[in-house]
KOLDO-439211 format. One line per 2 residues: number of its first residue (from 1); their letters; for each residue x, y, z of N, C-alpha, C, O. Coordinates in nm, 2 decimals, decimal comma. Layout:
REM KOLDO-439211
NUM) A) X/Y/Z/X/Y/Z/X/Y/Z/X/Y/Z; ...
This chain:
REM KOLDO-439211
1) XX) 14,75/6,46/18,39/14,89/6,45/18,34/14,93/6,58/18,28/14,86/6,64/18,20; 15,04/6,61/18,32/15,05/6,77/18,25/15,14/6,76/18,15/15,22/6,67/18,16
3) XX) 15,13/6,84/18,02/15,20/6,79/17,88/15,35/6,85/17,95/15,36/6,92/18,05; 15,44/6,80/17,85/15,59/6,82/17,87/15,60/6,94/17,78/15,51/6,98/17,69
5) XX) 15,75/6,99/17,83/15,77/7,11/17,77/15,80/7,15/17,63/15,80/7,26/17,58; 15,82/6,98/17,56/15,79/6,99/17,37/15,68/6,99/17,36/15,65/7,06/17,27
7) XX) 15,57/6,93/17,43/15,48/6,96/17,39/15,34/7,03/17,38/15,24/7,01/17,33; 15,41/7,15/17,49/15,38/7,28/17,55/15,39/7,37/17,42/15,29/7,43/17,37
9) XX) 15,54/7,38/17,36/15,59/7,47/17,27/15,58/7,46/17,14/15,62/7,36/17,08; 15,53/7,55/17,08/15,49/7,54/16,93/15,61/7,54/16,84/15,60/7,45/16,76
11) XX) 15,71/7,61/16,83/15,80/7,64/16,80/15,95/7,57/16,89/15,97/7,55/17,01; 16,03/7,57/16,77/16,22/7,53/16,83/16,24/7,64/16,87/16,22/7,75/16,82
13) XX) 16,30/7,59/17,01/16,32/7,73/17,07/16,53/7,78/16,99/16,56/7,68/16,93; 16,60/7,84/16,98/16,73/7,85/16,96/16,76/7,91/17,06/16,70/7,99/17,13
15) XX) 16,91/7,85/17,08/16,96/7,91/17,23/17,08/8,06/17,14/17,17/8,07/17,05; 17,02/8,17/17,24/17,12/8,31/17,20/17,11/8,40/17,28/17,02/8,40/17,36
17) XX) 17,25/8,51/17,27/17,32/8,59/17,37/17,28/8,70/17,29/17,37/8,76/17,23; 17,14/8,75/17,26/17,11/8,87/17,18/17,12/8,98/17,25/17,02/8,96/17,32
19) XX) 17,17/9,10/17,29/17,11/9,23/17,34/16,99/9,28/17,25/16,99/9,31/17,14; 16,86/9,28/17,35/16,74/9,35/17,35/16,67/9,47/17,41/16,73/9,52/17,51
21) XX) 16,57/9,53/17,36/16,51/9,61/17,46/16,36/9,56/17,48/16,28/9,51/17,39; 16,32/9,60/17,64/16,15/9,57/17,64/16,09/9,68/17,72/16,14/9,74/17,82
23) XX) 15,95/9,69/17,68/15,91/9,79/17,73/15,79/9,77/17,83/15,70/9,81/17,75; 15,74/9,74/17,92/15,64/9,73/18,00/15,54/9,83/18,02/15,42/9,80/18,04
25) XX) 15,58/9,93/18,03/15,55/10,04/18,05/15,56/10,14/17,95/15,54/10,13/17,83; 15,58/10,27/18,01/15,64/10,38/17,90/15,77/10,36/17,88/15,81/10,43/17,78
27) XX) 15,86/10,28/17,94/16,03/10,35/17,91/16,08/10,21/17,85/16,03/10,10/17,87; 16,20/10,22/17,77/16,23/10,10/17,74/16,35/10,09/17,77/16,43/10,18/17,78
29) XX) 16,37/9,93/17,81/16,47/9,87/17,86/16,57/9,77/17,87/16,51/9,66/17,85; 16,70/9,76/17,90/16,74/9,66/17,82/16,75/9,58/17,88/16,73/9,58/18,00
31) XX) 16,81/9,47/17,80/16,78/9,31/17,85/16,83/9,24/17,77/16,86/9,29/17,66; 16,87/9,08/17,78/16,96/8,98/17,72/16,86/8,86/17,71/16,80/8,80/17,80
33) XX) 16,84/8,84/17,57/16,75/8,72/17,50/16,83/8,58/17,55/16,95/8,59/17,55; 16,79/8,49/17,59/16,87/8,40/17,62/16,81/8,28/17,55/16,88/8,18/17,55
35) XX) 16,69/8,29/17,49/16,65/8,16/17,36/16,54/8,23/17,33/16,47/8,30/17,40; 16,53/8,18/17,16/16,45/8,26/17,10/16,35/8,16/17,03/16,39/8,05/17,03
37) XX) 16,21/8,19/16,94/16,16/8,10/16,86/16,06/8,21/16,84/16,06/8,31/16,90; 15,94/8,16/16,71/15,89/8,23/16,65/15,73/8,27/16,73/15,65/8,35/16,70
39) XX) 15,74/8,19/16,81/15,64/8,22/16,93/15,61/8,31/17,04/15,52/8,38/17,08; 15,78/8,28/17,08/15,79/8,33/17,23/15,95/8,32/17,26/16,03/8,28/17,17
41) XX) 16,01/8,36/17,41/16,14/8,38/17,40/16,15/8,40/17,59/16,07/8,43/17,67; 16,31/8,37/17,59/16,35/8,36/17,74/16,41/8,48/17,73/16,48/8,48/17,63
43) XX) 16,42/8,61/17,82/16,47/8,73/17,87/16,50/8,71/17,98/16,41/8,66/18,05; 16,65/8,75/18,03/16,71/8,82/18,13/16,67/8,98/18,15/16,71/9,07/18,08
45) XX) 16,59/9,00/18,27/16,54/9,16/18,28/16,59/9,19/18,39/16,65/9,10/18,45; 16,59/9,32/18,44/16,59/9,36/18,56/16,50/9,41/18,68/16,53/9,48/18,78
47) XX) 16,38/9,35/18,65/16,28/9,39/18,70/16,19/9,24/18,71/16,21/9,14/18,63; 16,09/9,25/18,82/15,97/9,14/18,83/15,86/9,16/18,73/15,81/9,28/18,72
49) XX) 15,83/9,07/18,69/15,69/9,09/18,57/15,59/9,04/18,56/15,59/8,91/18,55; 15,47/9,10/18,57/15,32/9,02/18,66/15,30/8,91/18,54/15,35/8,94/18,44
51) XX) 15,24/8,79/18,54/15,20/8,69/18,48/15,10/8,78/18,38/15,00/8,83/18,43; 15,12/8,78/18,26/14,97/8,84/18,16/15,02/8,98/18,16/14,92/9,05/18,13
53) XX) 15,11/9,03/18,17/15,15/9,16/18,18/15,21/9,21/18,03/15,33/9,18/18,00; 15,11/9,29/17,92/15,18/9,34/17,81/15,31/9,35/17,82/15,36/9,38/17,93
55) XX) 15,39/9,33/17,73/15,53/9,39/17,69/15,59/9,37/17,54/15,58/9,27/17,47; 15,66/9,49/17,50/15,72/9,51/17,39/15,86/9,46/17,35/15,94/9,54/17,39
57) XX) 15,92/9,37/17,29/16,06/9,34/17,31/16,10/9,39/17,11/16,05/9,36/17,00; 16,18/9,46/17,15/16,28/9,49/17,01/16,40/9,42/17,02/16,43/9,36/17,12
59) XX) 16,45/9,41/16,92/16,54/9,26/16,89/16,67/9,28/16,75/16,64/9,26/16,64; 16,75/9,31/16,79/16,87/9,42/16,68/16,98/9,31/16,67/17,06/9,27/16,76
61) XX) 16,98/9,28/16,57/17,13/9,17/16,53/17,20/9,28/16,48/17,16/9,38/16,41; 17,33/9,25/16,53/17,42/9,36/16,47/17,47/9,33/16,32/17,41/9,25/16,25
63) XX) 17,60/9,40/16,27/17,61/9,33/16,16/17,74/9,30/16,13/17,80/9,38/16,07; 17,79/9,20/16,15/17,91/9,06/16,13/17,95/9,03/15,98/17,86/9,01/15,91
65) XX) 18,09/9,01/15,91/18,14/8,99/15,79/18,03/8,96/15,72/17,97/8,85/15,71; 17,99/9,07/15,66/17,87/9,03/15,52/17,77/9,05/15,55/17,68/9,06/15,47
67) XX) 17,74/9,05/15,68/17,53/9,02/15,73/17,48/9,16/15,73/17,53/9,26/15,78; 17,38/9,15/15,67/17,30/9,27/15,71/17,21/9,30/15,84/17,16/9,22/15,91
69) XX) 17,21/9,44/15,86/17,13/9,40/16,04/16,98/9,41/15,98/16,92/9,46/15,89; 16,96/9,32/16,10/16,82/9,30/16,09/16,74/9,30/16,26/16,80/9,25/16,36
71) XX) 16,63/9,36/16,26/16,56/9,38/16,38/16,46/9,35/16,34/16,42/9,32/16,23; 16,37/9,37/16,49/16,21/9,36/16,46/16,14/9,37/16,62/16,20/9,37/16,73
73) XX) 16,03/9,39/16,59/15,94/9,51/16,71/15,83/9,38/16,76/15,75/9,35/16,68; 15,84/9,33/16,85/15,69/9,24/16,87/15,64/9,26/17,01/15,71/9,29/17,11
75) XX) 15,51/9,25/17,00/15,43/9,26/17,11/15,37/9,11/17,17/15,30/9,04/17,10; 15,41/9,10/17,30/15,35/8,98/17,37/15,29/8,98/17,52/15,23/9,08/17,55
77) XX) 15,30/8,89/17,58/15,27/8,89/17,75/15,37/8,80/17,81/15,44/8,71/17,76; 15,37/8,84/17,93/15,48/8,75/17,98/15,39/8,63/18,04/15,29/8,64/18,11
79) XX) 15,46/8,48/18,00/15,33/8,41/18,07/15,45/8,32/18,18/15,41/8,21/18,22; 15,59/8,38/18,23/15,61/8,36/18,36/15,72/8,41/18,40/15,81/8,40/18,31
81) XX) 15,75/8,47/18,52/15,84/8,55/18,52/15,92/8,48/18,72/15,84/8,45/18,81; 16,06/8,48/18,72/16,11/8,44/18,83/16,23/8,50/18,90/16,32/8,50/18,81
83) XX) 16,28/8,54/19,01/16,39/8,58/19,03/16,53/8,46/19,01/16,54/8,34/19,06; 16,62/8,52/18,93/16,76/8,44/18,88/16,91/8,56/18,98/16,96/8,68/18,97
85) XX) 16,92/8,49/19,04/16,99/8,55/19,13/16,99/8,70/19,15/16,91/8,74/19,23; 17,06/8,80/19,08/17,03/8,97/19,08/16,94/8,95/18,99/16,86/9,04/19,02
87) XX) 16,91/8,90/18,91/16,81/8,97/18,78/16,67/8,86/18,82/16,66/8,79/18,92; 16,60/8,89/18,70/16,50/8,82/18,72/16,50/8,75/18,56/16,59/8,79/18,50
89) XX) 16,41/8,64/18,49/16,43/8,55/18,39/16,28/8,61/18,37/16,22/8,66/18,46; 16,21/8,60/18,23/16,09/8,59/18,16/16,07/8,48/18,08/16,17/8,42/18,04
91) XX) 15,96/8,45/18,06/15,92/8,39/17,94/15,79/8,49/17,87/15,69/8,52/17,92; 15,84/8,51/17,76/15,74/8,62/17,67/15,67/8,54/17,55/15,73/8,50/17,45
93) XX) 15,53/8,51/17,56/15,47/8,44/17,45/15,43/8,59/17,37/15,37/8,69/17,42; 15,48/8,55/17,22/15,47/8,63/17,14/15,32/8,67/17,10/15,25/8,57/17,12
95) XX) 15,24/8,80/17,06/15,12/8,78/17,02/15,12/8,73/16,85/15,23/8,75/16,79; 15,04/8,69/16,79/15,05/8,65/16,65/15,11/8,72/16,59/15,07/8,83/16,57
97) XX) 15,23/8,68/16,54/15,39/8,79/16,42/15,44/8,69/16,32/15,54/8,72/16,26; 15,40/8,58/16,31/15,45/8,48/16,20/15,52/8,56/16,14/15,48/8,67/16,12
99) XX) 15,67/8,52/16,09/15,74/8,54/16,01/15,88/8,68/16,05/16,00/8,70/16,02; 15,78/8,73/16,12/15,86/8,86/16,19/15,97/8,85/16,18/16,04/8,90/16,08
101) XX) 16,04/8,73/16,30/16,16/8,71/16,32/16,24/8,64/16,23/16,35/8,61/16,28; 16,21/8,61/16,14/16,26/8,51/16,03/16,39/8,51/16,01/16,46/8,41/16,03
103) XX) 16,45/8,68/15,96/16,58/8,71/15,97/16,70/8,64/16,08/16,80/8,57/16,08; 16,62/8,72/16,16/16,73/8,70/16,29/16,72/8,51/16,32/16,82/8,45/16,36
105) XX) 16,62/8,45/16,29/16,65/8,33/16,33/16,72/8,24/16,26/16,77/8,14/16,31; 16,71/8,29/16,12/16,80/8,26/16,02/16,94/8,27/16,03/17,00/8,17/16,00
107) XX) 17,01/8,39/16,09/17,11/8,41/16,13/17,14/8,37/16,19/17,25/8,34/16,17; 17,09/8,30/16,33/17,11/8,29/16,41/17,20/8,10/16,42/17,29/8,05/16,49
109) XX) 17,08/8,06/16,31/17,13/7,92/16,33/17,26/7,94/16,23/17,35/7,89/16,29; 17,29/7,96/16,14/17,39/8,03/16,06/17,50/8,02/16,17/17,58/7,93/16,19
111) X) 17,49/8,14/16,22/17,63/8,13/16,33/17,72/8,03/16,39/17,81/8,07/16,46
């Protein structure tokens, strides 16, 4: 019996329209967060991404009546990656960052 996808996920995922960048390689590149949590996260990329494949995603809230911006730098793997019509979709499990994103997820449910 294979567990369901709550109980796959360690974390609440939040659904958001973040502009990011990720880096696979040497160059970095942008891309659109499409849900986020303190684990791991869904990316719109433009490229295919091997299963287990390092990547860097930076993550920049801008700054809106009163908020301060807040970013942050995390390193993960992608643990599945699929073509979505032109682009392709990720899922990036975070490597250990407790707390990292705290800001932005703060804000986020805020909004």
């Amino acid at each position: 019996m294979r567990p369901t996808i709550a109980e796959r996920r360690r974390a609440l995922r939040l659904a958001c329209a973040l502009i990011v960048h990720y880096k696979a390689g040497p160059t970095w590149h942008p891309a659109s967060a499409l849900d986020l949590s303190e684990g791991g996260c869904r990316v719109r990329i433009g490229e295919d991404l091997g299963f287990g494949s390092p990547v860097r995603l930076r993550f920049e809230l801008a700054i809106r009546d009163g908020m301060t911006a807040s970013s942050a730098e995390l390193e993960g793997m992608v643990a599945w990656c699929r073509r979505e019509g032109l682009s392709h979709q990720a899922g990036i499990r975070f490597s250990a960052a407790p707390g990292v994103l705290e800001p932005i997820l703060e804000a986020l449910q805020d909004a």
